[in-house]
Residue, then its C-alpha position, 0 to 999 in steps of 0.5 A: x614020638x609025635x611031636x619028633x614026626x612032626x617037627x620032621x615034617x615041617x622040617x621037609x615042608x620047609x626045605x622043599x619051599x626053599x627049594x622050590x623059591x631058588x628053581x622060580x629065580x633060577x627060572x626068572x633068571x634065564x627067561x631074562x637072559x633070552x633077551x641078550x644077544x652077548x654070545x658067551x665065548x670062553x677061554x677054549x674059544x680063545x686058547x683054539x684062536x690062538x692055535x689056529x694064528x699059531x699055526x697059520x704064522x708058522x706055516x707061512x714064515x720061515x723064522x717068528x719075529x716081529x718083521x717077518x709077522x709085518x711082512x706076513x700080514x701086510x703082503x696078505x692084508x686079505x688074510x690077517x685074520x682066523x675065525x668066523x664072521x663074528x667071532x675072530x682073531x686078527x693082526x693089527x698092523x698099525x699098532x702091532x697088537x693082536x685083536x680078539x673081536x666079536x659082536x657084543x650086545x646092542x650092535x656094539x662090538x667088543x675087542x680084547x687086545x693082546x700083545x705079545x712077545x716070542x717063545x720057543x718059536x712060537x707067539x705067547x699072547x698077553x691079554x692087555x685090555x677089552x675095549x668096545x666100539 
């Protein structure tokens, strides 16, 4: 009966201790992501920004397709893009992509380029490639 109580306790003891270990590191793990100023934007974030160029193409077209986004973009150069200053969405019209760009860490900035192609009346995304400037 006693060596079952202790054996239970070094059982706790032990369990606590690692318990304890995995919340320092867990702890030291955060402390050093303060120092990185990658801003973690997610895939809602993405999904809201094609939405909103959706949205915007629609509104200002009469038909999706690959003229009418040339036309669209190059009469409103000043408005080829939906977002913030840090974060958005923008038609390029020289390579005919659609570009994701936000400020990365270190002054660099990251873009995810899209191409895309039309469905269903509407702009169907597909993630080609990151690159960083």
């Amino acid at each position: 009966m006693i060596y079952t109580l202790i054996i239970g306790l070094i059982i706790i003891l032990i369990t606590s201790y690692v318990f304890m270990l995995e919340a320092r590191k867990k702890a030291y793990i955060l402390d050093l992501k303060k120092n990185i100023t990658e801003k973690p934007y997610s895939r809602e974030t993405n999904e809201y920004l094609f939405l909103e160029m959706n949205n915007y193409i629609l509104s200002s077209t009469s038909s999706v397709n690959k003229t009418e986004l040339y036309k669209l973009f190059s009469a409103k150069a000043d408005k080829n893009k939906v977002g913030n200053d840090d974060y958005f969405i923008y038609y390029d019209i020289p390579t005919d992509k659609f570009i994701i760009r936000q400020d990365y860490r270190q002054k660099q900035i990251k873009k995810d380029i899209y191409d895309y192609n039309f469905i269903d009346g509407k702009i169907k995304y597909i993630y080609t490639y990151s690159r960083y400037d």
